[in-house]
NUGUFI-929106 format. One record per residue: residue number from 1; residue in one letter; x, y, z of N, C-alpha, C in turn. Coordinates in nm, 4 decimals, always signed. Layout:
BEGIN
{NUM, "A", {X, Y, Z}, {X, Y, Z}, {X, Y, Z}}
...
//
This chain:
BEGIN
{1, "X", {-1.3732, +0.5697, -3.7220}, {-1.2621, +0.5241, -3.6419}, {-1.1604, +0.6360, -3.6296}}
{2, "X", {-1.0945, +0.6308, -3.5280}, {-1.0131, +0.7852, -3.4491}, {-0.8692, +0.7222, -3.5136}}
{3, "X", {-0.7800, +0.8458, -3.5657}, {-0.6658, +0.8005, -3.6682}, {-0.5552, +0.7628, -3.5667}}
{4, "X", {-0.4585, +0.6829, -3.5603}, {-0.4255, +0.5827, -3.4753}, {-0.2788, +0.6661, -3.5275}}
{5, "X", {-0.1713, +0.6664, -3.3990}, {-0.0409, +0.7331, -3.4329}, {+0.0417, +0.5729, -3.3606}}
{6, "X", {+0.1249, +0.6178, -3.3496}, {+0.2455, +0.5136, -3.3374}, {+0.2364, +0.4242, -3.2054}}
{7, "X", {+0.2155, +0.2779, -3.2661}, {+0.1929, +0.1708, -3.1497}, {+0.0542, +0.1508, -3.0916}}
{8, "X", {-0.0472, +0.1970, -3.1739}, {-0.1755, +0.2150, -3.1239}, {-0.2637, +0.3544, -3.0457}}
{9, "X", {-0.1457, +0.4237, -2.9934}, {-0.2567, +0.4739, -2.9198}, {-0.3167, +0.6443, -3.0194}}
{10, "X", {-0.4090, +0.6408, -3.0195}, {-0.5322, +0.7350, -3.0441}, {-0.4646, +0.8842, -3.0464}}
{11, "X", {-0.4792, +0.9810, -3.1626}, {-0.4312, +1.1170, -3.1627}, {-0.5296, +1.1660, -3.0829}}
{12, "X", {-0.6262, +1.1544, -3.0449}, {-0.6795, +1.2276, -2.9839}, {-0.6480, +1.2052, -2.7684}}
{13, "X", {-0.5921, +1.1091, -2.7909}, {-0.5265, +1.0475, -2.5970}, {-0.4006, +1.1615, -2.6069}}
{14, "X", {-0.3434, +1.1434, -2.7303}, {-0.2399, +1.2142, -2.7434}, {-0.2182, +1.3341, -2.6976}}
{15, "X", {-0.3041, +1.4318, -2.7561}, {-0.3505, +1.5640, -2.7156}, {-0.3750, +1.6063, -2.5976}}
{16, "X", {-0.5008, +1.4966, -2.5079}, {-0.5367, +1.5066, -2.4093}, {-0.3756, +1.5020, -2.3159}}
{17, "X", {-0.3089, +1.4027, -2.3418}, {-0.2130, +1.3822, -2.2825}, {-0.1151, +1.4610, -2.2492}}
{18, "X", {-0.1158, +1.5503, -2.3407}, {-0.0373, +1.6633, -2.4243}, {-0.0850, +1.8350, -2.2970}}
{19, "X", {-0.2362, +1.8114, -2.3239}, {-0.2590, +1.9103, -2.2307}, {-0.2593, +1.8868, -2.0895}}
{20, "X", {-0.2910, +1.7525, -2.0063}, {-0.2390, +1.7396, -1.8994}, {-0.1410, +1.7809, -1.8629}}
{21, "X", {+0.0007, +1.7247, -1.9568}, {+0.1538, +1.7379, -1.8651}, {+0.0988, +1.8825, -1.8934}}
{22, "X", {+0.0867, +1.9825, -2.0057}, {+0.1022, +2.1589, -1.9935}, {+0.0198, +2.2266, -1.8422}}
{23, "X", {-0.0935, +2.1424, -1.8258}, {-0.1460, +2.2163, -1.7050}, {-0.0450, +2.1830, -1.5472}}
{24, "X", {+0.0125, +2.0476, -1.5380}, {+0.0707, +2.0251, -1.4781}, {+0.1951, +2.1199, -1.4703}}
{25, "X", {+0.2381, +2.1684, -1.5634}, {+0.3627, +2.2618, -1.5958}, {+0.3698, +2.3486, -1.5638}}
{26, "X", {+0.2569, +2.4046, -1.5782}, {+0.1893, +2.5470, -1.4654}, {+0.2193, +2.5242, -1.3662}}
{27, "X", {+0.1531, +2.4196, -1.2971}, {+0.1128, +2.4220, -1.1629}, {+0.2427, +2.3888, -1.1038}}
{28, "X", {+0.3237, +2.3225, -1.1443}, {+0.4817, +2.3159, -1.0940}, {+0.5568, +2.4237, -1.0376}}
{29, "X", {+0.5710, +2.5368, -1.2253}, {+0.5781, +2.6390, -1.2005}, {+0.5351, +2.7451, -1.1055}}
{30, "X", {+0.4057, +2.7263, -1.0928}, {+0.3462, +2.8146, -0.9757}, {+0.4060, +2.7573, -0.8074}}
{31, "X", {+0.4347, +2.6630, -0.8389}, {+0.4140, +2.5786, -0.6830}, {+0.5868, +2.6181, -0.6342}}
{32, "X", {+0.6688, +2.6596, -0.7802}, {+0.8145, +2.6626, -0.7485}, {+0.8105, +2.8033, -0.7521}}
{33, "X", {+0.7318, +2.8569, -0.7903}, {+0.7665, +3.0238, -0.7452}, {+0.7132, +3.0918, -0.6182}}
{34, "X", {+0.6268, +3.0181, -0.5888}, {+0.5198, +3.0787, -0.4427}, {+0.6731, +2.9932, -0.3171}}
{35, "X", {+0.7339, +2.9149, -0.3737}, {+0.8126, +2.8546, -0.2742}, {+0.9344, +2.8837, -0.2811}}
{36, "X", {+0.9745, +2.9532, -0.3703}, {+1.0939, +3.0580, -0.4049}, {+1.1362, +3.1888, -0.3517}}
{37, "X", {+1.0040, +3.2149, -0.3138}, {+0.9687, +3.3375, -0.2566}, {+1.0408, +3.3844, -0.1634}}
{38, "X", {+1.1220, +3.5028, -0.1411}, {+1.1972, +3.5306, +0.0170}, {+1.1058, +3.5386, +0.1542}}
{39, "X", {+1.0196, +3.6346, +0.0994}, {+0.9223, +3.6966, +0.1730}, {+0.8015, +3.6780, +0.2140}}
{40, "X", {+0.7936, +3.4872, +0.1610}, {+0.6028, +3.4505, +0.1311}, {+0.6036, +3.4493, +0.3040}}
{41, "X", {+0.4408, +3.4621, +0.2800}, {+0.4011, +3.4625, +0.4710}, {+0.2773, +3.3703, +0.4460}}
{42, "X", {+0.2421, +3.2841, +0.4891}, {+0.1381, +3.1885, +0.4858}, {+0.1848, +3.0819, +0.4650}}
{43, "X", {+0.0751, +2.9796, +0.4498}, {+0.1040, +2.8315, +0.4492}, {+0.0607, +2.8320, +0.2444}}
{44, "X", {+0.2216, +2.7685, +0.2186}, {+0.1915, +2.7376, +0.0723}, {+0.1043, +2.5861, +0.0640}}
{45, "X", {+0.0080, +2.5647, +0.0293}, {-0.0909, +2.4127, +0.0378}, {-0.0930, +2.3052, -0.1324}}
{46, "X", {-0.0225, +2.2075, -0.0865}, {-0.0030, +2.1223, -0.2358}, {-0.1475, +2.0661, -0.2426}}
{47, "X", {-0.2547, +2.0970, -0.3299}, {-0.3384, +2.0453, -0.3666}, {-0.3642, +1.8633, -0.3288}}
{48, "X", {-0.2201, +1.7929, -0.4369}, {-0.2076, +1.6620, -0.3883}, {-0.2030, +1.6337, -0.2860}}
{49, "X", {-0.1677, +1.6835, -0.1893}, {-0.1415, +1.6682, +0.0081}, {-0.2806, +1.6191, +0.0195}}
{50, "X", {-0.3387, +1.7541, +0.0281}, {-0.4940, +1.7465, +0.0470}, {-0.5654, +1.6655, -0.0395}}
{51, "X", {-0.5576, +1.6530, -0.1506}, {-0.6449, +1.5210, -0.1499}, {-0.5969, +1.3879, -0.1017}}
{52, "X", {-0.4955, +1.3689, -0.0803}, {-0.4180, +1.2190, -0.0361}, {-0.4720, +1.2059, +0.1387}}
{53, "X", {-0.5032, +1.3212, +0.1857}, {-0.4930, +1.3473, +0.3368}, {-0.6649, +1.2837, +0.3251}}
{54, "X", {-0.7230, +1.3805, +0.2285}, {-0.8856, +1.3525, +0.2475}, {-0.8913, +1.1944, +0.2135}}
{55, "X", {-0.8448, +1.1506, +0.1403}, {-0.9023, +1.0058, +0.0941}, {-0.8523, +0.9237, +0.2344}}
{56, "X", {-0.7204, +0.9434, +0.2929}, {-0.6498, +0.8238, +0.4051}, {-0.7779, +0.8192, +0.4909}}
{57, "X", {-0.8216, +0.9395, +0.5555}, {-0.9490, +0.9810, +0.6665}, {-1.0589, +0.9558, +0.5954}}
{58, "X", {-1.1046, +0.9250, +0.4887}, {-1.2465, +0.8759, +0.4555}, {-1.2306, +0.7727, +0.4145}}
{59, "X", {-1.0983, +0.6914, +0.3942}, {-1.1446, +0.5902, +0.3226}, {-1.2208, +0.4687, +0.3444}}
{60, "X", {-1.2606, +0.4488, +0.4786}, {-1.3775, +0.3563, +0.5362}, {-1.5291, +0.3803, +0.4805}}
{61, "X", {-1.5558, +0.5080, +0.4556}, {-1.6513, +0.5655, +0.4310}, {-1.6601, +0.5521, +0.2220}}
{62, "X", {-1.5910, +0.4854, +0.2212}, {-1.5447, +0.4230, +0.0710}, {-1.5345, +0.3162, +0.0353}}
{63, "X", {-1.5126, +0.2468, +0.1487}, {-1.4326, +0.1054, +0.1126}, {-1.5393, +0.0181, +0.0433}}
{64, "X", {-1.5572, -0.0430, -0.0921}, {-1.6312, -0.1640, -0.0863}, {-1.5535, -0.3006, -0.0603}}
{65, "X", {-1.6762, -0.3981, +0.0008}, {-1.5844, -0.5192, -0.0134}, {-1.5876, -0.5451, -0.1280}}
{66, "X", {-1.5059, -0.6187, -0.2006}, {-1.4642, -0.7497, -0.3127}, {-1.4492, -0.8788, -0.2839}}
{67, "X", {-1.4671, -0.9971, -0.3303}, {-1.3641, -1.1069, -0.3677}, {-1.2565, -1.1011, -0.2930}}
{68, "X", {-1.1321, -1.0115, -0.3623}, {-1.0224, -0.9404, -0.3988}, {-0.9465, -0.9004, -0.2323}}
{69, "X", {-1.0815, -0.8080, -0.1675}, {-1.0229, -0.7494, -0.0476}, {-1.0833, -0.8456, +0.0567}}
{70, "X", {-1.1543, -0.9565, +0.0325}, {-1.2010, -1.0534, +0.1291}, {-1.0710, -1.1758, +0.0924}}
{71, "X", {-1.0402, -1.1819, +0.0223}, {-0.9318, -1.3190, +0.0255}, {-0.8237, -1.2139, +0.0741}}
{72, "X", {-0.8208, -1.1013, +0.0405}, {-0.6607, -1.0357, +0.0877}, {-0.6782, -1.0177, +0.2613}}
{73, "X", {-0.7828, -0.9756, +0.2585}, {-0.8003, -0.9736, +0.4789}, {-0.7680, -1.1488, +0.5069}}
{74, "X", {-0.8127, -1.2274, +0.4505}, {-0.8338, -1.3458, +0.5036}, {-0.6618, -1.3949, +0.5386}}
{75, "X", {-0.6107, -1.3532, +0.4058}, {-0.4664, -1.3825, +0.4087}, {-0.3950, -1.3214, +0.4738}}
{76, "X", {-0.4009, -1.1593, +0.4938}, {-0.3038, -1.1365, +0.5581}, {-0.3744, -1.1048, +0.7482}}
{77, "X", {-0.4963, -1.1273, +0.7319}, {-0.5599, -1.0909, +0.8957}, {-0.5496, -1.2648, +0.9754}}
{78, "X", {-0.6206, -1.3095, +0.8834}, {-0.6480, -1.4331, +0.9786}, {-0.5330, -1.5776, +0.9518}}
{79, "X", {-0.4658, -1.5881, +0.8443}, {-0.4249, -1.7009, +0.8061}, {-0.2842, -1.7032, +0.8994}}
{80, "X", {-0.2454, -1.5994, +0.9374}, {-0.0789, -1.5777, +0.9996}, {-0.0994, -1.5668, +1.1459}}
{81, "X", {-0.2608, -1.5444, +1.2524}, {-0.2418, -1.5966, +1.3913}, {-0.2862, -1.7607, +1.3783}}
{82, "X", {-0.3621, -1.8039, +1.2732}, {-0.4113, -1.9181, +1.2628}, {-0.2483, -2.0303, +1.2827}}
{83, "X", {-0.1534, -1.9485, +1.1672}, {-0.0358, -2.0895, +1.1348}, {+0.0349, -2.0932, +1.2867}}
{84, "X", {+0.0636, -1.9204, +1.3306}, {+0.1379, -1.9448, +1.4605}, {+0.0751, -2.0490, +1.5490}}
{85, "X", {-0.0742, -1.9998, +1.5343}, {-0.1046, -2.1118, +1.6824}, {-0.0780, -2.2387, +1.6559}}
{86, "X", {-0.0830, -2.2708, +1.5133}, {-0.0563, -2.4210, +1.4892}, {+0.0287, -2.4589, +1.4999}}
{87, "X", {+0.1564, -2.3984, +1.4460}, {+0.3161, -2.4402, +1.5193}, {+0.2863, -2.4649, +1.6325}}
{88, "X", {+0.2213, -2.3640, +1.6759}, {+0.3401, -2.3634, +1.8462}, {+0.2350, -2.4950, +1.9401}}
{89, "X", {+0.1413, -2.5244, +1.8597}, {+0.0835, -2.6297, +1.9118}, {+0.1129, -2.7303, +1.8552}}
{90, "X", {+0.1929, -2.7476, +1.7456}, {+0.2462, -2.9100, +1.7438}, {+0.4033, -2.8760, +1.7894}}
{91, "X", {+0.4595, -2.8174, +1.8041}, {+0.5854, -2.7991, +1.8865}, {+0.5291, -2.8399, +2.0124}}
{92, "X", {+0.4233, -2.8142, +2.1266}, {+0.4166, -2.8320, +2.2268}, {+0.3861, -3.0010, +2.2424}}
{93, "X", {+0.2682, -3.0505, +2.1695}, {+0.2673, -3.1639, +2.1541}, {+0.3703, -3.2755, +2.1219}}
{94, "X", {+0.4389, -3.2432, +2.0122}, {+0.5817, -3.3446, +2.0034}, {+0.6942, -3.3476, +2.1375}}
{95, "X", {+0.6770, -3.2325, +2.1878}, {+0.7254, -3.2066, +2.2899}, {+0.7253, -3.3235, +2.4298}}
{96, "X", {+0.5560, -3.2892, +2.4457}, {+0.4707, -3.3349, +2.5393}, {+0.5284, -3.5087, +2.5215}}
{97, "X", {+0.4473, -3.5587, +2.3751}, {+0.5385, -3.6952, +2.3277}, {+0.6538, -3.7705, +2.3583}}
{98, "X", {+0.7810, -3.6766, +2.3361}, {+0.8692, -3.7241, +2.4053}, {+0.9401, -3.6995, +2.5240}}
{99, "X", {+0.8810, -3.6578, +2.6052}, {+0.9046, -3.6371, +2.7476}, {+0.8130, -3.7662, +2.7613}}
{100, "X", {+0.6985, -3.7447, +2.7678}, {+0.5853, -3.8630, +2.7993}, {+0.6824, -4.0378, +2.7491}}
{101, "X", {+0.7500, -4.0286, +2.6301}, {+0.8767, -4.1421, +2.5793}, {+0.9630, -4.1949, +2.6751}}
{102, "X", {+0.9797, -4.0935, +2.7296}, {+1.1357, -4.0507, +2.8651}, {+1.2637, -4.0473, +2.7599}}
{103, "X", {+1.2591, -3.9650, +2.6761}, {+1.3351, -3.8721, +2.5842}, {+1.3773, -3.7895, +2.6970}}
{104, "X", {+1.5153, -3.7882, +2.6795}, {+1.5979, -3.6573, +2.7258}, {+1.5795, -3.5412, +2.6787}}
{105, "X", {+1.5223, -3.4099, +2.7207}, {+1.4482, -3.3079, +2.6550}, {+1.5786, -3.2525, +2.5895}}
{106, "X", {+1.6221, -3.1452, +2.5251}, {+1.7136, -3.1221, +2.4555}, {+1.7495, -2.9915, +2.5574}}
{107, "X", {+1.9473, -2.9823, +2.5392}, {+1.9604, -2.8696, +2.6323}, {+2.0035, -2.7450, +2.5152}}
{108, "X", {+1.9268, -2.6312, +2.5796}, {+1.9162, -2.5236, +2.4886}, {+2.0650, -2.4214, +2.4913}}
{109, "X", {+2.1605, -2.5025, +2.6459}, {+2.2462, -2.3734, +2.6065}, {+2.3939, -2.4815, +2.6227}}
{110, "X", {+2.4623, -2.4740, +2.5104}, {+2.6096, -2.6014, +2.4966}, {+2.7022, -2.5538, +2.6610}}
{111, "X", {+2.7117, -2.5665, +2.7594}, {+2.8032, -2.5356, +2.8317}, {+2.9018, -2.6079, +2.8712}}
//
């Protein structure tokens, strides 16, 4: 068993963790000096850009369905033209109702 530091997590995540932020520290560094520069001539390129750019343009070519992303399309694709049409079709009907009553239709502007 891996010797356990404060609150659970693992000396060895630690480390790893440890050398991430340092490589990241570099790359900061580097990214703030190439952009510091008076004189740079070229396009300085953030790594992260480019991969964020590559995943938006492939991500069809990725996508699996789920559960998850089939109830989330359902909800937000189909369930919100479904309710409009249903309002506006019992608005038209109650409507229809009391006119068909000989209800005085309601006037929309107080003058």
């Amino acid at each position: 068993m891996a010797s356990q530091s404060f609150k659970g997590v693992p000396a060895e995540q630690k480390v790893a963790e440890a050398e991430r932020a340092a490589l990241r520290d570099v790359l900061r560094r580097e990214y703030q000096r190439n952009i510091q520069k008076p004189h740079f001539k070229g396009v300085l390129l953030d790594p992260a850009v480019i991969r964020w750019n590559y995943a938006r343009v492939n991500s069809y070519e990725f996508f699996k369905a789920t559960p998850k992303t089939t109830v989330l399309g359902i909800i937000v694709g189909i369930l919100p033209p479904v309710l409009l049409m249903y309002s506006v079709r019992r608005k038209k009907n109650n409507r229809e109702a009391r006119y068909k009553a000989g209800e005085k239709p309601p006037r929309l502007l107080m003058l």
